[in-house]
N, C-alpha and C positions, 0 to 999 in steps of 0.2 A: 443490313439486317436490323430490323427496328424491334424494340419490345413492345409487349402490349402488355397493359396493367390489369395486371388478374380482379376485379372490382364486385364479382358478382356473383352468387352461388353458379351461374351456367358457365363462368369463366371457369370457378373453381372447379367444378365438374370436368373440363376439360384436360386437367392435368390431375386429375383423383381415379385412381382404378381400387373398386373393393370386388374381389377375384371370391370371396366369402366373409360376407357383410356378419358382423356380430355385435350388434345393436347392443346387447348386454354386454359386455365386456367391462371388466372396469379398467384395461388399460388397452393403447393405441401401439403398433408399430409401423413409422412411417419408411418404406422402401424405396432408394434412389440408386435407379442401375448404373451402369458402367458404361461410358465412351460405347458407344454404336446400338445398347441394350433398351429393352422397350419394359415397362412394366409386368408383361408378361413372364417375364424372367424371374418373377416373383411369386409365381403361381401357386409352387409346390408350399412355399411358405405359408402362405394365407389359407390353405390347405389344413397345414400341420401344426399350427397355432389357433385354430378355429376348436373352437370358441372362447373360450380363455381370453384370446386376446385379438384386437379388429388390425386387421394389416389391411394398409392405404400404401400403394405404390404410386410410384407418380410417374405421368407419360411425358416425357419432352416429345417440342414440336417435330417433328418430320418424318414421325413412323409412325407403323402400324395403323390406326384411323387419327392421326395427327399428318398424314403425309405432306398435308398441303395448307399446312402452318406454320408459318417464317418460321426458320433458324434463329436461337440465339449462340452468337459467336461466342462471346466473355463468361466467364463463371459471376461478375457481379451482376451481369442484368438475369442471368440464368436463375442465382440464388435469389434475388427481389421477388421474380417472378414466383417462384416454387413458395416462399415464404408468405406469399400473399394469398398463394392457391391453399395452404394448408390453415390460414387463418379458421375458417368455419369449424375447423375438425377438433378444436384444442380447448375442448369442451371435456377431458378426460387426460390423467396422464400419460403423458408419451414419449416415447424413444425416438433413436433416428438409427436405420442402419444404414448404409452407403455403399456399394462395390467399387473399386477403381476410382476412376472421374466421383463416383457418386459419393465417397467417402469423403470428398474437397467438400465437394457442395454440402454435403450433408451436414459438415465442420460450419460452412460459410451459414448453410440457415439456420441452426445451433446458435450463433454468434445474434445471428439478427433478433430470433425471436427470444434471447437472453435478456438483451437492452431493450425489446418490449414487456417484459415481465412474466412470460413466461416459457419457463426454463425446461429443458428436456428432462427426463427420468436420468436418459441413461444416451453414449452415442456411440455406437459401433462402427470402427472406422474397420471396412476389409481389404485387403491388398493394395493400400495405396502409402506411401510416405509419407512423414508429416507436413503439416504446411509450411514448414521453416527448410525444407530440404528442398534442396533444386540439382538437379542433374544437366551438366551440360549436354550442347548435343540432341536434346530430342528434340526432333523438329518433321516429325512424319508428317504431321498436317502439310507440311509443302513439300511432301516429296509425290511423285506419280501413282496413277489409280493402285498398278502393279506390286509397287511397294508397299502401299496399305495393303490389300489381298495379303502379301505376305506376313506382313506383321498381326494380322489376322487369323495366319493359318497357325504362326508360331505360339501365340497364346492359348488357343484354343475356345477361342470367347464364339465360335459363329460357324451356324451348321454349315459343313463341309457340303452339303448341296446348293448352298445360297453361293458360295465361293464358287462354285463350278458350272453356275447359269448365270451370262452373260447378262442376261432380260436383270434378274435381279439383282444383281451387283449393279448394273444400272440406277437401278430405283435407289439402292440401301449406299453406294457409295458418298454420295452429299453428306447426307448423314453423320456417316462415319469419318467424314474427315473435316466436318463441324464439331464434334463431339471431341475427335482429337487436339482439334486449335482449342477448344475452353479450355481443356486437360493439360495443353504444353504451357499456354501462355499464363495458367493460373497464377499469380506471386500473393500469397496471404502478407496483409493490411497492417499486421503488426498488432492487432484489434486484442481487449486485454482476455486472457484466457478462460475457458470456462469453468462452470461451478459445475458442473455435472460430471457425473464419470463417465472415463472412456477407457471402451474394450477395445483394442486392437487385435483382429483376425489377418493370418499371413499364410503363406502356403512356405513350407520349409525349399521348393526349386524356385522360387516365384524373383526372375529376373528384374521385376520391374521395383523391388523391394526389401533392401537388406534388411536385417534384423536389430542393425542399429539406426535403419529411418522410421522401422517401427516403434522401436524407442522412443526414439525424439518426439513423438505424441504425448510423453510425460509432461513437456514442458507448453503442452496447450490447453492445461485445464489447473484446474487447483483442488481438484476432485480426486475420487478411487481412480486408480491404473492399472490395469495389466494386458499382456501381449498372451494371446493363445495362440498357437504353432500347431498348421495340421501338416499333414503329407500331402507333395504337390504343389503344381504350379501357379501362376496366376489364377487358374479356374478351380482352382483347393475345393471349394466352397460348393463345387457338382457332384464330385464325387465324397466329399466330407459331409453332405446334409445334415445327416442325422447329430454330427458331430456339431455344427453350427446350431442347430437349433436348440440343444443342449445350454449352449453359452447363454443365447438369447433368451430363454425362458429361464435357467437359472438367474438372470439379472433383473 
């Protein structure tokens, strides 16, 4: 799987979804879903932050009208790429919110466009542990299509119809068990931490995330901290909306 170097407003277009474009805004949120999730998962946001504030979601290659744009396997050519796509946009201050996988990445483009000189507002890591924490053991990316589906149903991340039609689990499996290989193999750089604050969002069942790997996001910035705790699992954040959006617009 080869990168391609995001170089040119039609590139960057290709990885930029504005769901409710707000040209006036005087500030940006950029949205990076979750291991198997598409931009659209962001919908309701760019919705319910309009117009106050312009939400850019970003699509990885191999869904929705990316379907038949190489895979990136690794989270650093993943974040290169995302980083270069959002160049155009940083024209305005901006946050980063991340889901799962998207909360790595979202840490890793954080990092990058920091050491280019310009630094986030603000970075909202949700349901993932910090990049200093590793769990052994997880290794779904190599285990059978079956096992994914499962580990899919247990989350709660992915319509129950898409799991139950063969055609489409076809299509959406690559995908999802590219997204899982960035997400297992991700190891953070050691890279110096950042200056911006971070809000860590968790679900109080949410197996993939104790509350002391929530923590350890203290020690990734030199910024404000804190951990907000909703009700729920790894998907907190479906049924907590209004709750989440609260965080993110108070900050």
């Amino acid at each position: 799987m080869q990168t391609v170097a995001v170089t040119t407003p039609e590139d960057s277009a290709r990885w930029i979804r504005r769901f409710a474009p707000a040209d006036d805004a005087a500030t940006r949120l950029v949205c990076l879903p979750h291991a198997g999730g598409s931009a659209s998962f962001f919908v309701p946001y760019a919705t319910a932050l309009h117009p106050r504030t312009d939400v850019l979601a970003v699509q990885y290659p191999g869904r929705q009208d990316r379907w038949c744009d190489p895979l990136i396997d690794n989270m650093s050519d993943l974040a290169d790429a995302a980083t270069d796509a959002l160049r155009p946009w940083l024209d305005r201050p901006f946050a980063l919110f991340g889901h799962s996988m998207g909360a790595s990445l979202a840490f890793e483009v954080a990092g990058r466009l920091t050491r280019d000189g310009s630094v986030p507002t603000h970075l909202f890591a949700s349901g993932r542990r910090a990049p200093s924490c590793h769990r052994d053991g997880e290794h779904i990316h190599l285990k059978s299509d079956d096992a994914i589906v499962a580990e899919l149903a247990a989350i709660s991340g992915t319509d129950p119809s898409v799991l139950a039609e063969p055609e489409l689990l076809a299509m959406v499996l690559p995908g999802v068990r590219n997204d899982f290989r960035v997400a297992e193999t991700y190891r953070s750089t050691g890279a110096p931490p950042l200056t911006c604050p971070i809000t860590v969002l968790i679900g109080d069942e949410d197996p993939r995330v104790s509350f002391d790997e929530a923590q350890a996001w203290r020690a990734h910035t030199t910024g404000a901290f804190d951990v907000r705790i909703f009700p729920g699992g790894h998907f907190y954040l479906v049924d907590n909306r209004n709750g989440v959006l609260e965080v993110l617009s108070s900050r």
